[in-house]
Steps between C-alpha positions, in 0.01 A plus 500: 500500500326431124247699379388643833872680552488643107137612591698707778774536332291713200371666780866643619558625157158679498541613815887597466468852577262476795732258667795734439293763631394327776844345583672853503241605766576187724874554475663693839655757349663588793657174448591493103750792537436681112445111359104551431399487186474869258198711541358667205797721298784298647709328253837318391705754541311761781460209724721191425426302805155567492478372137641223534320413774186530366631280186552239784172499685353481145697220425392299806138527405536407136731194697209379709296522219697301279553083563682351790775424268580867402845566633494798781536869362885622498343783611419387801912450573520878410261560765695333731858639430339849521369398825769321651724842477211667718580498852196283640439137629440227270128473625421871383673481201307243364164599702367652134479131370240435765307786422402383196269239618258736671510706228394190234261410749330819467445521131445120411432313848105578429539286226745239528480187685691445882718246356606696206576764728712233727692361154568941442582537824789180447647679219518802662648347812718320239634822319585664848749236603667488111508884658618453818795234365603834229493737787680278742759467200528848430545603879744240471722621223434890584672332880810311315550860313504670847749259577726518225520888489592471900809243380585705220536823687673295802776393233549848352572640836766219600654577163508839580652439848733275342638743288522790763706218713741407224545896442548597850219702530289538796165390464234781586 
């Protein structure tokens, strides 16, 4: 990607906060469930997720801006644990990711070449399945947790049947 990718990539940092902007818009937020990015006068602390969400999405800009080698944003896994406890398919948990291409595409595709929009579009593409492995993960262990509160509360009532059997009692 050489010097035409850190051509684009200075544009990304210029353009930052368009692309945020522009990203928010594209994201359904019928679809996000609370997980869009703060408006003006959230914060920290009035609006955690929303915080933190737009530390993410900021993240993942300065990340495609930076070089290929730059590991992805742990961010992004925060993202994806806050999303896997929302109650929605994989596809439109993860649709936000997407969104972002459109909404680079509108402030630097005028300027930047097709195929450093294809090599953008790879690492975006590439970012979204490091997401969807953390999601599937997290779905995964939120599952196992389901599982193992089911098994625990199974063995509490046998214990308690137990004892009511070795006292005589008659279970109720």
């Amino acid at each position: 990607m050489g010097d035409a990718m850190s051509a684009l990539s200075v544009e990304l940092i210029e353009g930052k906060t368009r692309i945020l902007e522009a990203w928010h818009k594209a994201a359904d937020p019928s679809q996000d469930a609370g997980l869009l990015p703060a408006g003006k006068g959230k914060g920290r602390f009035s609006d955690p997720s929303g915080y933190h969400a737009a530390e993410g999405w900021d993240d993942i800009v300065t990340w495609l801006a930076a070089s290929e080698e730059a590991e992805t944003p742990a961010s992004v896994e925060e993202l994806c644990r806050v999303k896997a406890v929302q109650d929605a398919a994989p596809s439109a948990a993860l649709a936000f990711l997407f969104d972002l291409k459109p909404a680079i595409r509108s402030v630097v595709g005028v300027t930047a070449t097709e195929a450093d929009l294809r090599a953008l579009d790879a690492r975006i593409d590439t970012l979204a399945l490091h997401a969807f492995d953390c999601y599937a993960a997290c779905r995964n262990r939120i599952a196992q947790l389901r599982v193992d509160e089911v098994q625990r509360g199974e063995k509490m009532l046998r214990r308690q049947l137990e004892r009511i059997q070795r006292n005589g009692e008659e279970p109720a």
